[in-house]
C-alpha positions in Angstrom: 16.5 -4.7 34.0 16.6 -3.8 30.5 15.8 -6.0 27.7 17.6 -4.1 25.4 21.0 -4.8 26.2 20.5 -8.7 26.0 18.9 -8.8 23.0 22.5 -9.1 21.3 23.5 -11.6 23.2 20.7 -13.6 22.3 21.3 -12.8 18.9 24.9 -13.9 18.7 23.9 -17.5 18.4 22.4 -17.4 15.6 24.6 -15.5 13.7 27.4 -17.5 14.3 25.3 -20.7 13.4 25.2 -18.7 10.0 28.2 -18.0 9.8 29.4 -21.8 10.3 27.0 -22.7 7.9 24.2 -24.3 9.9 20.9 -23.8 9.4 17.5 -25.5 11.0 17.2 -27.0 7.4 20.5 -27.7 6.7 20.7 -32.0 5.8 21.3 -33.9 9.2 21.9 -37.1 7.0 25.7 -37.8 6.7 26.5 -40.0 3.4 28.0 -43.7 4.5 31.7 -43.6 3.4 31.8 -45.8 -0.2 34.3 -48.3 1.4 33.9 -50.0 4.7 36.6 -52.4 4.3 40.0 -51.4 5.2 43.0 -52.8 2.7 44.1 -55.4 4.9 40.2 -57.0 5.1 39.9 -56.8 1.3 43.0 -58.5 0.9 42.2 -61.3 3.6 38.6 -61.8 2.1 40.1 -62.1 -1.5 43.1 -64.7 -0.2 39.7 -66.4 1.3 38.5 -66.5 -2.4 41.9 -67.8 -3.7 41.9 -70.9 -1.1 38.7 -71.5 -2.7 39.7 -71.8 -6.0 43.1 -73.3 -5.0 41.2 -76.3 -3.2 39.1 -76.4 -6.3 41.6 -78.3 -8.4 42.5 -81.9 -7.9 45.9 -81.8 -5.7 45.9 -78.3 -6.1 48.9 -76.3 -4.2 49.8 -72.8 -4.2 52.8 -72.3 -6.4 55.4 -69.4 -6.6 53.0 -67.2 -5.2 54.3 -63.1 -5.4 54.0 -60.9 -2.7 50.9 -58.8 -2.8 51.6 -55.2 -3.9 49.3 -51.8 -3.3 48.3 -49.3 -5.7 45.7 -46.8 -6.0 42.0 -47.2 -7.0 42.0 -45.3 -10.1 39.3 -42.0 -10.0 39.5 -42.7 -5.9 40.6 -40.0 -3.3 43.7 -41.0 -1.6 44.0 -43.6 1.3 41.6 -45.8 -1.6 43.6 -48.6 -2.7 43.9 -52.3 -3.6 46.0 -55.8 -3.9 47.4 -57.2 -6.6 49.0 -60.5 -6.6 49.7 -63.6 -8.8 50.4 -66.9 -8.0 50.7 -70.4 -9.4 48.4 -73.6 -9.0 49.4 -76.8 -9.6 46.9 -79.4 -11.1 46.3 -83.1 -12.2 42.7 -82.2 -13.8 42.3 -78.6 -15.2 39.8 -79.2 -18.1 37.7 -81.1 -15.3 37.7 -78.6 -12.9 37.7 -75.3 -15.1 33.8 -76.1 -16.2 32.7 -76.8 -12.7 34.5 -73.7 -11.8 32.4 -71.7 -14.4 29.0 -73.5 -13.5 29.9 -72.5 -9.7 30.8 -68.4 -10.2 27.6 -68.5 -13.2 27.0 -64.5 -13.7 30.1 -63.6 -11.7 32.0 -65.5 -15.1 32.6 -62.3 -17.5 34.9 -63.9 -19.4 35.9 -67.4 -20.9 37.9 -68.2 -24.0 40.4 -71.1 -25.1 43.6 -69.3 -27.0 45.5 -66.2 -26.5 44.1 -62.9 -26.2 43.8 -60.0 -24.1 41.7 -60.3 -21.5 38.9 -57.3 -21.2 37.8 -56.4 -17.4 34.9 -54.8 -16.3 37.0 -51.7 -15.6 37.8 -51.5 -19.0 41.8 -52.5 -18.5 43.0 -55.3 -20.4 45.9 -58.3 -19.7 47.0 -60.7 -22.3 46.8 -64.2 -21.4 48.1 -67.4 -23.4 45.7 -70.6 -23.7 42.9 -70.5 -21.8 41.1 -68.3 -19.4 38.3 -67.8 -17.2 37.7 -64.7 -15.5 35.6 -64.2 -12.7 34.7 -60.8 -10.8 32.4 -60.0 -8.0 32.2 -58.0 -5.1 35.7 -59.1 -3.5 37.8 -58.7 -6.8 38.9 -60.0 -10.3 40.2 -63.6 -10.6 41.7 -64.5 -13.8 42.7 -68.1 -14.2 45.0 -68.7 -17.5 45.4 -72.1 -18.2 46.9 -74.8 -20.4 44.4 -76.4 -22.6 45.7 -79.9 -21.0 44.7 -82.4 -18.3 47.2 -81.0 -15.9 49.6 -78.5 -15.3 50.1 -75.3 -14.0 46.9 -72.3 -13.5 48.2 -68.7 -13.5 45.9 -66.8 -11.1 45.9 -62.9 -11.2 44.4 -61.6 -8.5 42.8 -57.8 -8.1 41.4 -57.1 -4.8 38.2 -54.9 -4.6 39.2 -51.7 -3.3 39.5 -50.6 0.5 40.6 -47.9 2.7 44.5 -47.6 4.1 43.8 -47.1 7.7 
């Protein structure tokens, strides 16, 4: 038995680990995908948020609430997307609630202001409110509240879901 003859069979192996691009120090760590949550979780965590803030206000009630609709996270490959959604809340103490409201979110409060303006996000996109505002953003999405400057009334809630993955 010769030696000889196997020695390229041995070597074919290797070469074709070469040629697929593997090498003994090639990284073994694969990077965790950036989002975890599919669309349908982000969306259920952020309606979490929203019964939050909606139980917040004295007699609170959703009011004319929109269907959510999905778009795109911007600078995202595709199947990256999020919610958007409005809705209403009705109120028989806004100016009581909206400070408590502020206290609870502390550093997740990026914006506040009592007349009508546009409405800077961290992303950098703007929306124009009318009376007063408080915007809070964390880790589950944007929540702006717009808001007569009155005891009661109606709060306009915006709602931008973080973004997750169409599956």
């Amino acid at each position: 038995m010769r030696t000889t003859r196997f020695a390229p069979l041995l070597a074919l192996p290797l070469v074709l680990a070469a040629l697929a691009g593997c090498s003994p120090s090639a990284p073994t760590d694969v990077e965790p995908p950036k989002f975890d949550q599919s669309m349908n979780e982000v969306r259920d965590t952020a309606d979490d948020v929203v019964d939050k803030l909606v139980d917040a206000f004295p007699a609170g009630e959703r009011y004319a609430e929109a269907d959510a609709n999905a778009y795109a996270c911007s600078g995202e490959d595709d199947g990256i997307g999020h919610w958007l959604w409005a809705l209403g809340i009705t109120s028989t103490d806004i100016t009581g609630t909206i400070p408590d409201l502020q206290a609870e979110y502390g550093d997740a409060v990026t914006s506040t202001g009592t007349s009508s303006q546009d409405v800077e996000y961290s992303d950098g996109t703007t929306w124009p409110v009318t009376g007063g505002h408080t915007l809070i953003e964390d880790e589950t999405g944007s929540y702006l509240l717009s808001y007569p400057m009155s005891a009661e009334g109606v709060v306009t809630l915006r709602v931008d879901t973080a973004c997750g993955v169409l599956r």
